[in-house]
N, C-alpha and C positions, 0 to 999 in steps of 0.2 A: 873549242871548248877545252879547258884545261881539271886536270883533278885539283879538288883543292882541300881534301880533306879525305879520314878514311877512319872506320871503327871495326874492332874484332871483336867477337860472339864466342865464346863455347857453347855446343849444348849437347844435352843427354836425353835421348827418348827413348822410350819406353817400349818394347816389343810385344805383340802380342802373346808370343809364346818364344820362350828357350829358341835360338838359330845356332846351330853347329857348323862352324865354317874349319876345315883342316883340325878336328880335335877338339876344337876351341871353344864352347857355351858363351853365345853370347847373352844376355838379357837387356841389352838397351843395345841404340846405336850413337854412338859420337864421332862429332865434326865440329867443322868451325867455319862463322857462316863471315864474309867480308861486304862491307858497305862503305862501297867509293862515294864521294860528294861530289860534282862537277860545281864548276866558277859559278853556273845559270842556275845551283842548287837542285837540279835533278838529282837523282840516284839511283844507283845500282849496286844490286844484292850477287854475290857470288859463293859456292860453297865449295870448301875442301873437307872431304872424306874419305881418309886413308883406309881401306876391308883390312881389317885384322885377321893376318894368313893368305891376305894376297899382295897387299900393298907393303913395300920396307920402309916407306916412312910411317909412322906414329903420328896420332893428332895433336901432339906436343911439338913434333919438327915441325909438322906442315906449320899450326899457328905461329912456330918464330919463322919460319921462310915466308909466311904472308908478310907477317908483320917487316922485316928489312923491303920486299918486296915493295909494299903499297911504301912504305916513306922513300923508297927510290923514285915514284915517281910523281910525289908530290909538286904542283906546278907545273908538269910535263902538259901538252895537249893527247886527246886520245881520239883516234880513227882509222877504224879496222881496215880501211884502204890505206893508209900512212905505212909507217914502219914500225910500229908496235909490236907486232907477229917478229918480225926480222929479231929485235931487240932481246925479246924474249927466247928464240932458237939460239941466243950466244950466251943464256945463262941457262947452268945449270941449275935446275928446278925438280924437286920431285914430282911426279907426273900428277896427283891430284892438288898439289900447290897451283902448278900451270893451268889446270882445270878450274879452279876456284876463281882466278885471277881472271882468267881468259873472259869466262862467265859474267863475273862482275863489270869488266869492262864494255863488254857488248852489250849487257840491260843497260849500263848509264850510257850508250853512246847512242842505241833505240829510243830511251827515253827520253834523251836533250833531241831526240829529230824526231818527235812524233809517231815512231813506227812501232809495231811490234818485233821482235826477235825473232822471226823468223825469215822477216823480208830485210833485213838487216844481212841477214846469212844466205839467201839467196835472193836470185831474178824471178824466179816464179816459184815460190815454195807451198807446198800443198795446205790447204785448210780444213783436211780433213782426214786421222789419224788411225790406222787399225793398229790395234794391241791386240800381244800372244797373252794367254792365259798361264798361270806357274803353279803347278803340284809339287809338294815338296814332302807329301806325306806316304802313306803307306796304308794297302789292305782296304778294309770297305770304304777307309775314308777318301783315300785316292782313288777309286770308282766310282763314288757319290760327286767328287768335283767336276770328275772328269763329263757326269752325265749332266753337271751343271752348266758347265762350260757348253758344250755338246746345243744343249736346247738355249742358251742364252745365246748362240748365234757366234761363236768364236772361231775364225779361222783355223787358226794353229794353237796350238798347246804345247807348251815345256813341260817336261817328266826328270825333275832329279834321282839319279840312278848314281850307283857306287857305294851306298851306303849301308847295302846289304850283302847276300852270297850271290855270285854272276847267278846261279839258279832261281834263287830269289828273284832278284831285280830282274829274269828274263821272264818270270809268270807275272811280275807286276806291268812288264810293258804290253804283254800279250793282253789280262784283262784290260788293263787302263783303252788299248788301241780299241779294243770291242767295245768299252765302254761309249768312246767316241764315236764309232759308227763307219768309220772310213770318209766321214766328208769333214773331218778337223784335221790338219796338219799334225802330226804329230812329234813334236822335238824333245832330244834327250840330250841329258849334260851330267858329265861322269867325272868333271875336276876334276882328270888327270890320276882312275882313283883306281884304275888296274894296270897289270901287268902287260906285256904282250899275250902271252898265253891266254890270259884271264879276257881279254879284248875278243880273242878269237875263239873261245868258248859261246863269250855276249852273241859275237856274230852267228856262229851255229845255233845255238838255242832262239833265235829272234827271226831267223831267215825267212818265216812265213809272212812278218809285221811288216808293214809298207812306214816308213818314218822319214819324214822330211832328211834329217844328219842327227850326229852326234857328237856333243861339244866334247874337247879333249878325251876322249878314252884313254891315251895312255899314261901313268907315272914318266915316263923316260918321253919324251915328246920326238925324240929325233928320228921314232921310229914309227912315224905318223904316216910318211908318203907310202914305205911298205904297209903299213896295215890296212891303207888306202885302197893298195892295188890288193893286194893278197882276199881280203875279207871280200870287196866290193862295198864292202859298207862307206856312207854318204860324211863325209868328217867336216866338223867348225873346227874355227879356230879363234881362242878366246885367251887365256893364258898367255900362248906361245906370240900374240900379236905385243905384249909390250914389249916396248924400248925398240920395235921394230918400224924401220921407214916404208914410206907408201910401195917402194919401186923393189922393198925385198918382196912383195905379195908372188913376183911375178914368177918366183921358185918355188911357190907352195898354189901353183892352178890346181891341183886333186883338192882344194878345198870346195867343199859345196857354198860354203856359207864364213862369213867373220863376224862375230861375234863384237860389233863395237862399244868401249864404254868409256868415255873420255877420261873420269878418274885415274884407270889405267892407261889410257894412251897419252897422258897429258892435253889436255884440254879439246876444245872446240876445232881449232884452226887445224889441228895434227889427226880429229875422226873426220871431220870432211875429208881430208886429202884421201886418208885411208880409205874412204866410203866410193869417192869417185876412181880410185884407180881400184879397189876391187869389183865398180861395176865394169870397168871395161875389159877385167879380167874373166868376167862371166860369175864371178862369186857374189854371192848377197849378201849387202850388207845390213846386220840385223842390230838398231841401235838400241843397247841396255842399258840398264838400272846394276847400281849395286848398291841398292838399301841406303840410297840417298834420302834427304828430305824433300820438303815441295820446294825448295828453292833451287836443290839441284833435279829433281824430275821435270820443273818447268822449263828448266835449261836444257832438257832431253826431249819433251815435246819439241822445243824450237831446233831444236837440230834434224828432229826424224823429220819434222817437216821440211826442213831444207834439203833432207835428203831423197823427199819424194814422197814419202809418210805411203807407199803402197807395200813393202813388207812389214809385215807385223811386227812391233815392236817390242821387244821386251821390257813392258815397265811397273810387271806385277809385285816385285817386291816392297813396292811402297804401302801395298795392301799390310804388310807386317806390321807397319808402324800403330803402336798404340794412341800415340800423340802426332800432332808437329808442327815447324815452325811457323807455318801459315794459318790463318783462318779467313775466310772458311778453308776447309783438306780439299781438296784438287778429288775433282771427280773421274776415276778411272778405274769402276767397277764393269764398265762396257766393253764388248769390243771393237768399240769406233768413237773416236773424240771428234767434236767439234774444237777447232784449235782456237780458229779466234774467240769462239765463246770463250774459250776458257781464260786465255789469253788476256781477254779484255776485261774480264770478271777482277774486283776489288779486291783483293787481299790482305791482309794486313798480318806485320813478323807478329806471335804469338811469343809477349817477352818471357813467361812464364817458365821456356824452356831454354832461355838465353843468360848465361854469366858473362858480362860484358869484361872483357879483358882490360888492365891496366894502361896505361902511357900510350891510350890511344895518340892521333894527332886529328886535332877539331878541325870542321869546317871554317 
């Protein structure tokens, strides 16, 4: 099967409330969504979205690197067992460029073979998904989700921390942890948002709380392995994993857990590798969201399931979305998905939040 065509999307959606990422107020989220054509007139949906204050490209580069991208391989054939992967490792690409692309190509290479995307990406991938739950607020509110989460039957739960004083944020993990009960995982993520000092304060003040890890504690990252050892505290790694290959994990074993999210890692082909060589490192890999839409979340079910879908996932942020690209919205207010339900379920792009970009090339 060969591609024979390709159209670009911008769009803007709509947040449910203000998201502060590095300083930064967001009010909507944008991306750009890519739809290859294959010869047999299948297709396939991919999405690039660059985190403003985590990503250095812009949703301005990413859509011109789509765009030279898909007209490079117009007429080419596509098959993720071929040399497509190889092709794409000898260009430089920004990492949710490679993401979008990567994406787009395995829905239409599923869709010309009948399959869904997951069995696509693996020999026996799981059909059935547990999701971690994401508090992102503060005070009675983040103790009312947390007792939500708690009786709705959720494994694990994320606690955004850093955004207050370390004394602060140490009585909110204390209540939030009682709120849960001791039988929810508890995980915390501090984007990189203290000092050494201030890390080892968090540590004393928290040593009673039993918590899964914590994603990046430090500003300075290189001082991870000692905070590691020193604190005793359980560390992810999420940040510090881009632009990084599968076989550097093998320096950073004190991680409890990696935080995977293909935007950052650049695409599909580059968090498998990541995922299987930090299981046989003993580290788990925990596959996330970064405020993608349903086109890039469906692209995350199909990978957590390729990755075995038994650690919980991180795919709550797409709860923020006030809109999106899909309708019907992708159901994952549970803490367990059925995959292929979902999978198989009819969707249709929602044009309303799409500006179709100029000098496409038609089918």
């Amino acid at each position: 099967m060969e591609i024979s065509g390709f159209k670009l999307y911008r769009y803007a959606l709509p947040l449910k409330e203000p998201l502060l990422l590095k300083g930064r107020e967001l009010h909507r989220r944008e991306g750009v969504l890519l739809k290859l054509v294959g010869s047999g007139g299948s297709t396939g949906w991919g999405e690039a979205a660059p985190l403003p204050g985590f990503s250095r490209e812009s949703a301005d580069e990413a859509a011109r690197q789509l765009r030279r991208l898909a007209e490079s391989v117009v007429g080419c054939g596509i098959d993720p067992a071929g040399g497509f992967i190889r092709e794409l490792d000898r260009r430089s690409l920004a990492p949710s460029v490679r993401s979008g692309f990567e994406l787009a190509a395995y829905n239409l290479y599923a869709a010309a073979s009948g399959r869904l995307l997951p069995e696509v990406l693996a020999l026996r991938p799981a059909m059935t998904l547990k999701l971690s739950g994401l508090i992102s607020c503060s005070g009675k509110a983040a103790i009312s989700e947390a007792r939500r989460m708690r009786s709705g039957g959720y494994e694990a739960v994320k606690l955004k921390v850093g955004g207050r004083s370390v004394e602060e944020d140490a009585d909110l993990v204390r209540s939030v942890s009682e709120a849960l009960g001791g039988r929810v995982r508890l995980r915390l993520d501090a984007n990189r948002a203290w000092t050494f000092e201030e890390a080892m304060s968090f540590a004393h003040n928290t040593g009673e709380v039993d918590y899964e890890y914590i994603e990046e504690p430090l500003a300075d990252p290189a001082g991870l392995p000692g905070y590691a050892r020193t604190s005793g505290v359980p560390v992810a790694l999420d940040e510090s994993l881009a632009g990084m290959l599968p076989e550097e994990l093998d320096k950073r074993a004190y991680a409890r857990a990696a935080v995977l999210k293909p935007a950052m890692l650049g695409g599909i082909s580059r968090t498998l590798r990541m995922a299987s060589r930090a299981g046989e490192l003993g580290i788990s890999p925990v596959i996330s969201s970064a405020y993608e839409s349903g086109v890039g979340t469906l692209g995350l079910v199909a990978l957590a399931a390729a990755t075995g879908g038994e650690v919980p996932s991180g795919l709550d942020t797409y709860r923020r979305l006030a809109g999106d690209v899909l309708e019907p919205r992708l159901e994952l207010s549970a803490p367990q998905v059925n995959i292929r339900e979902m999978l198989e379920t009819r969707r249709e792009i929602e044009s309303r939040w799409l500006a179709a970009l100029p000098d496409e090339v038609e089918a």
